[in-house]
C-alpha positions in Angstrom: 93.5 -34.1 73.4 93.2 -32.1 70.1 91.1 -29.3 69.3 87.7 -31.0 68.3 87.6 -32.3 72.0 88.7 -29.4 73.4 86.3 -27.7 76.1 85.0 -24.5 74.4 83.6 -21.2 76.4 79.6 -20.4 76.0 79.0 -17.8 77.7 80.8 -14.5 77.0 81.7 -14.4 80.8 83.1 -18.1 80.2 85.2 -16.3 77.1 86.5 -13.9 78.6 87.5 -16.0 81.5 89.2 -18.4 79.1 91.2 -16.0 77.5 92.3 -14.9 80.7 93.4 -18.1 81.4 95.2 -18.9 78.4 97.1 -15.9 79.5 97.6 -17.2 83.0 98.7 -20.3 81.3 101.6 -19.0 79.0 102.5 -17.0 81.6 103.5 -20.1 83.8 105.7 -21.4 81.3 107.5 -17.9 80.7 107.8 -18.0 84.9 109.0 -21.5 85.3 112.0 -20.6 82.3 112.4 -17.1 84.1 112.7 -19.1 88.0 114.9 -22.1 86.9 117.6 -19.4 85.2 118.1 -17.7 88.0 117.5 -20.1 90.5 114.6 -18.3 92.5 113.5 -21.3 94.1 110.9 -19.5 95.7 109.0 -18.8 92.8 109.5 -22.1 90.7 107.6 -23.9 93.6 105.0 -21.2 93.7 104.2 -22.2 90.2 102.7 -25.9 91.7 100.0 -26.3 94.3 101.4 -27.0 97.4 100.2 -31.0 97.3 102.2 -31.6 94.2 103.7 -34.9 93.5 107.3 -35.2 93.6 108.3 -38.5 92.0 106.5 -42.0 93.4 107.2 -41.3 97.0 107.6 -37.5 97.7 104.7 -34.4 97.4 104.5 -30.9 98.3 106.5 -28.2 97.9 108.9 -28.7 100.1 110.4 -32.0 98.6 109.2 -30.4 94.9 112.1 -27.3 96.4 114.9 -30.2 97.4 114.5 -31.6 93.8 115.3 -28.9 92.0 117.9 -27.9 94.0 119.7 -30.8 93.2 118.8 -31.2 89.9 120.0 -27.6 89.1 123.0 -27.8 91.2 124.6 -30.6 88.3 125.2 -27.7 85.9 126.1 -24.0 86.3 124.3 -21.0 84.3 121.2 -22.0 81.7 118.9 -20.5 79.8 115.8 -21.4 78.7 114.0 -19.7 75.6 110.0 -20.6 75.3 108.4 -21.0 72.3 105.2 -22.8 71.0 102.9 -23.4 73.3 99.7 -25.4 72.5 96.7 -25.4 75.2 93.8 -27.7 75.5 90.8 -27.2 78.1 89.3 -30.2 79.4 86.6 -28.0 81.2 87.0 -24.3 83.2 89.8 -25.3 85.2 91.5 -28.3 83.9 94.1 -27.9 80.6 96.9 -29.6 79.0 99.7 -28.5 77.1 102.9 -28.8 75.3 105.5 -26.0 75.2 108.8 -25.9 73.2 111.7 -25.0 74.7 115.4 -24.6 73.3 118.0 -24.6 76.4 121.7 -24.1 77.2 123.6 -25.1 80.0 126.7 -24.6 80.9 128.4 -27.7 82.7 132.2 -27.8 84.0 133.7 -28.5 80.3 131.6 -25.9 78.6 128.4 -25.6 76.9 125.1 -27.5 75.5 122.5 -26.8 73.7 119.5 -28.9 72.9 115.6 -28.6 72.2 112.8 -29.7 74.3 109.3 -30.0 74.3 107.4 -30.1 77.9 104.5 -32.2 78.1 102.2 -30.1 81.0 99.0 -30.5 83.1 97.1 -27.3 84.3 95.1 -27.0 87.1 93.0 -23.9 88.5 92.6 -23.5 92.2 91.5 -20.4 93.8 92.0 -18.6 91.1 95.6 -19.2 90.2 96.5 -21.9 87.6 99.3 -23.9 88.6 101.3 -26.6 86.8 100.1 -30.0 88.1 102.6 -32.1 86.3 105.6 -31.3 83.7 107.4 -33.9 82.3 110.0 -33.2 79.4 111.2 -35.2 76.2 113.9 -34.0 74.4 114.8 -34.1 70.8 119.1 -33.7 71.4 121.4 -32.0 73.8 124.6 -31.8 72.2 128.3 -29.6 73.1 127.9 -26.5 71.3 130.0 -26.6 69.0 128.6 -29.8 67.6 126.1 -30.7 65.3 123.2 -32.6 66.1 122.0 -36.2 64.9 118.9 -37.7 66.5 118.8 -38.4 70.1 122.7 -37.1 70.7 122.9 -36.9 74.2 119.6 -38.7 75.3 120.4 -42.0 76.7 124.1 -42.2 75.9 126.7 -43.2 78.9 126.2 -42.5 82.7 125.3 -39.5 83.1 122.8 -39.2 80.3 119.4 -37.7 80.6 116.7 -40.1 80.7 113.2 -38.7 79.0 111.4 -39.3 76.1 112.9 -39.1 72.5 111.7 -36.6 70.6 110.1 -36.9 68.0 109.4 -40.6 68.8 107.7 -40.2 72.3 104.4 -39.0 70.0 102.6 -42.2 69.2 101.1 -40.2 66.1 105.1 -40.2 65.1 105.4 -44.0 64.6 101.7 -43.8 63.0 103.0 -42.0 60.1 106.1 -43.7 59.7 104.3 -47.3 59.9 101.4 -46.6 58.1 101.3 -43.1 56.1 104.3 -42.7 54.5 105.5 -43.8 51.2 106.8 -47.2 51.8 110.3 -45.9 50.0 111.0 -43.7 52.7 110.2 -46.0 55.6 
């Protein structure tokens, strides 16, 4: 959205109650890290309203529950360390954001590492914000004991994550590389 079209507070009542929900907001990127580490399911679905969609096909928490169960059952131990996190208000109770995120998993024949961005939607409701979507791109995920390039481990063999690459899922990425950088280093 950016910061010119951002929704800004008037009122000092409406500042105050933004700043409290930019807290709020931080706070449920912090939780979700904290709940997916040590698989308290309870709490990572508590952090969604309960009509969230799952996928196409599925919504509430119940089936939001089964998929992370799953999904966190493929690998053994992680840990996920937050960083940046960018907030944009569309009005009172409607945000977006984008939070960075290095994580490490450890899988049957040892460890990765990689660095993420997720791409969120926040919604207030009663009171409590809630994430409404979160979808992740991810700039690499390599062993770690290896070195990086571009993209390792996003889209390579069967069991390969499929998300955005990062830095490329940013339209403005392509932008600068087609039409604002020197023409020697495109």
């Amino acid at each position: 959205m950016g910061r010119e079209n951002a929704w800004r507070p008037r009122t000092l009542e409406e500042k105050v109650d933004h700043v409290e929900s930019l807290d709020q907001i931080r706070q449920l990127a912090h939780r979700y890290a904290l709940a997916l580490d040590t698989r308290n399911m309870d709490d990572m679905v508590e952090l969604f309203p309960p009509d969230v969609q799952v996928g196409r096909d599925a919504k509430g928490r119940d089936a939001l529950r089964a998929w992370f169960v799953e999904t966190l059952s493929e690998f053994r131990t992680s840990v996920h360390f937050v960083g940046n996190h960018v907030i944009d208000f569309e009005d009172a109770d409607h945000a977006s954001g984008v939070v960075y995120c290095r994580d490490e998993l450890e899988r049957s024949e040892g460890w990765d590492y990689g660095y993420l961005q997720y791409w969120d939607r926040y919604e207030r409701r009663d009171g409590l914000w809630y994430f409404v979507r979160r979808r992740f791109n991810r700039w690499f995920i390599v062993d770690s004991l290896e070195h990086p390039s571009h993209g390792a481990g996003v889209g390579d063999g069967d069991e390969a994550l499929t998300t955005g690459l990062l830095p490329d899922a940013w339209p403005s990425w392509e932008r600068f590389w087609t039409r604002e950088a020197p023409r020697d280093l495109r």
